[in-house]
C-alpha positions as CSV (number, residue, x, y, z in Angstrom):
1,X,-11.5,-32.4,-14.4
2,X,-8.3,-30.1,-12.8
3,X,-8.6,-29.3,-9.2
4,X,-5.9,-26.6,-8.5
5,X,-5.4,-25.4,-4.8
6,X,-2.9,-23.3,-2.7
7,X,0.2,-24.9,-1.0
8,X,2.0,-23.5,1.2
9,X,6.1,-23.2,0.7
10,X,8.5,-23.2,3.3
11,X,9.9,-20.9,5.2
12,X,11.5,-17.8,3.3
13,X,13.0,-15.0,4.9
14,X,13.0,-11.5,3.4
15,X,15.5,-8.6,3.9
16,X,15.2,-5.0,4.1
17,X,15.3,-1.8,6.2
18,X,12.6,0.9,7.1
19,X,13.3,4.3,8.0
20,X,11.2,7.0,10.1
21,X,10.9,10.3,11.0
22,X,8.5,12.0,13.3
23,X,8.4,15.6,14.4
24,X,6.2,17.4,16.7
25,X,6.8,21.4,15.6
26,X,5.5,22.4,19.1
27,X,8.4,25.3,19.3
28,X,5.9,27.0,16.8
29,X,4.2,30.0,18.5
30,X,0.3,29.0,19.0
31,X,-1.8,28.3,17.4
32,X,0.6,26.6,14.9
33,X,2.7,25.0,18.1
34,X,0.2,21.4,17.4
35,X,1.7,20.8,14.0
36,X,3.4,18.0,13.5
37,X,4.5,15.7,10.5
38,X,5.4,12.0,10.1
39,X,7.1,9.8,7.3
40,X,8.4,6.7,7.0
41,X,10.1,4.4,3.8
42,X,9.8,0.7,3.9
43,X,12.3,-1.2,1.2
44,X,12.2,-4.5,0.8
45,X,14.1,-6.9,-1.2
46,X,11.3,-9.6,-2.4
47,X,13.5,-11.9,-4.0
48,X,14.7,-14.6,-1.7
49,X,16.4,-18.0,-0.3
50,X,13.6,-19.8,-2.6
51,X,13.4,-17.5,-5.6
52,X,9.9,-18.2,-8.5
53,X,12.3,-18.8,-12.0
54,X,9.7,-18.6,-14.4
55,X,10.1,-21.2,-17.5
56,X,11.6,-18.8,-19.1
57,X,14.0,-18.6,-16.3
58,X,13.3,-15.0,-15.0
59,X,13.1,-14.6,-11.5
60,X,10.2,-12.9,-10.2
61,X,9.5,-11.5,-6.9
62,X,7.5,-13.1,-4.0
63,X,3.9,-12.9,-4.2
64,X,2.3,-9.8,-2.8
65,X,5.2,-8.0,-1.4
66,X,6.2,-4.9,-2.7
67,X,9.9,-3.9,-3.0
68,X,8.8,-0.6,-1.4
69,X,6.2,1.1,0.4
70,X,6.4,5.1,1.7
71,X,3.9,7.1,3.7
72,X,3.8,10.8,4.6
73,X,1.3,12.3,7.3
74,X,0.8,16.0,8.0
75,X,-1.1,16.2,11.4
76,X,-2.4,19.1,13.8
77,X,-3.4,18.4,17.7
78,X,-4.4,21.2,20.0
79,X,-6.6,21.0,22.7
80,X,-9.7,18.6,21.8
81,X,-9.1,19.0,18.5
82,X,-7.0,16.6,15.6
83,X,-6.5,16.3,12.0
84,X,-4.5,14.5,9.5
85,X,-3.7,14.1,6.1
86,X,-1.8,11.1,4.9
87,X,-0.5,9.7,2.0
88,X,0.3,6.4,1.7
89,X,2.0,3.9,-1.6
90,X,2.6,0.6,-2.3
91,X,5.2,-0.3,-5.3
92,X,3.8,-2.7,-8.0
93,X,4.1,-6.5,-6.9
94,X,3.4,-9.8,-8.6
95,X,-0.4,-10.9,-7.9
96,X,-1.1,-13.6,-5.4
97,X,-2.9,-15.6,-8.4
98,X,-0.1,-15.1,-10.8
99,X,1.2,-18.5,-11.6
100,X,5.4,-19.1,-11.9
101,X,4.9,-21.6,-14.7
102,X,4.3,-19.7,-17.2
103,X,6.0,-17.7,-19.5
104,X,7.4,-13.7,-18.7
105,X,4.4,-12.6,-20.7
106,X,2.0,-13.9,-18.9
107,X,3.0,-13.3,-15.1
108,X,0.1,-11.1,-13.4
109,X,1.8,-7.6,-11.3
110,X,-1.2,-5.8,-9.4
111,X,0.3,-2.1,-10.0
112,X,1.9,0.5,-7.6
113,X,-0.7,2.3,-5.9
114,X,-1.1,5.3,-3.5
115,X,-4.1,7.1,-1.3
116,X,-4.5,10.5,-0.1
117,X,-6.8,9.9,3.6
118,X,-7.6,12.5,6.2
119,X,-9.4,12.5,9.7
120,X,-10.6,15.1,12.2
121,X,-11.4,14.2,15.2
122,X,-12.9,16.2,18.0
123,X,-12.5,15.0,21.5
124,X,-15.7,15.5,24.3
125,X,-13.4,14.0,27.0
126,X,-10.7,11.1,28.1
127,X,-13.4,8.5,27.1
128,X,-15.2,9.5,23.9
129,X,-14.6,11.3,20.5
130,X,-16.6,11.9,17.5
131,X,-14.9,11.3,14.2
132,X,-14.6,11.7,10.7
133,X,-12.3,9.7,8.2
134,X,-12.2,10.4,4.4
135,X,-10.5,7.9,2.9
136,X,-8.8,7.2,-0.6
137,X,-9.7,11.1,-1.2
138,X,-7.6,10.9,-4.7
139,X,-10.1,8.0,-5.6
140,X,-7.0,5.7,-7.0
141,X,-7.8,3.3,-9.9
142,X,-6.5,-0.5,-9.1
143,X,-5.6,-2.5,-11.6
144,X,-3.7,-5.4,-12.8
145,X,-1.1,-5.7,-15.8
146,X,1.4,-8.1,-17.6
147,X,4.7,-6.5,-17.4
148,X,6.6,-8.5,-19.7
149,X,4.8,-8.7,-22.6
150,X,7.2,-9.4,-25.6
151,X,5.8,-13.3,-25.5
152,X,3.8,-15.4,-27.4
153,X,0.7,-13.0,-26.2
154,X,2.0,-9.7,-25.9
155,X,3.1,-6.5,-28.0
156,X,6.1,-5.7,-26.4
157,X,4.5,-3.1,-24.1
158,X,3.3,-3.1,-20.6
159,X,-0.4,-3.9,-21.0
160,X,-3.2,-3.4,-18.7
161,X,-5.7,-6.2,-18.3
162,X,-9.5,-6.0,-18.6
163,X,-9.4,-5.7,-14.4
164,X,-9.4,-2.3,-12.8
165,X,-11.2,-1.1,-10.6
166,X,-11.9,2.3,-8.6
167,X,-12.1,1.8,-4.6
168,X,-13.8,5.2,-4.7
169,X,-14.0,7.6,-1.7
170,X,-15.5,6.2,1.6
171,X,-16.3,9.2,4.1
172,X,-17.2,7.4,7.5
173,X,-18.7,9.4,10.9
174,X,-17.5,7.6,14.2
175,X,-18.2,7.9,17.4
176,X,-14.8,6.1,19.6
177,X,-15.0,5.3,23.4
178,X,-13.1,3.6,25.8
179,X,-14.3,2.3,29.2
């Protein structure tokens, strides 16, 4: 019988930078004065201090982190009222399964994904609002893939694996208080 199990490795440190905007366009004449838009980059270098060399000797990223994320909202807020629209992406990154001792071919990425969400929100008074959220509205497919595969099991050609799956779209009605 093999027993595998997680270890943890040391510590690793990751570099990167994020960048921001926000602007409220409330020098707008009413009613467009409670528009407002938001976006921010994230990029992220995921190789490291303790890089994975595969036995091919590629290095590969760090598991689960992305070498960049990006998010854009598109908000309006006036009086009781709010609504948003935001889309959000990850870049592909190498699955948290995906063992480093194998060859390029068979190293596991989860794929680059993106979702389109929106609330509205309607608020009765400092203490409670009622709420909708729609979220992944573009109902984005998840899968996993091998990258790399010109190996002993691959064509060449970025193939897709027999996983995917849809999230579909979740529409959920809220009811948010504070005391």
């Amino acid at each position: 019988m093999t027993l595998r199990t997680y270890t943890n490795a040391g510590e690793q440190t990751l570099k990167g930078y994020e960048l921001a905007y926000q602007q409220a366009f409330n020098f707008l004449p009413a009613p467009w004065n409670g528009l407002g838009a938001l976006a921010s980059y994230t990029h992220i270098n995921p190789f490291n201090s303790m890089p994975w060399i595969t036995n091919a000797g590629k290095t590969i990223n760090v598991n689960s982190v992305p070498k960049y994320a990006y998010s854009t909202t598109v908000y309006y807020e006036q009086g009781p009222w709010a609504a948003r629209l935001s889309y959000n992406y990850k870049d592909k990154s190498l699955h948290p399964d995906s063992p480093r001792n194998l060859g390029d071919d068979l190293i596991r990425w989860r794929a680059g994904r993106g979702y389109l969400d929106a609330n509205i929100s309607y608020k009765i008074n400092d203490n409670l609002e009622f709420r909708i959220d729609a979220l992944n509205l573009s109902n984005t497919l998840a899968y996993d893939y091998f990258e790399d595969a010109s190996g002993k099991y691959g064509s060449g050609k970025k193939t897709r694996m027999d996983y995917a799956k849809y999230d579909g779209r979740t529409i959920k009605f809220g009811i948010r208080g504070k005391l």
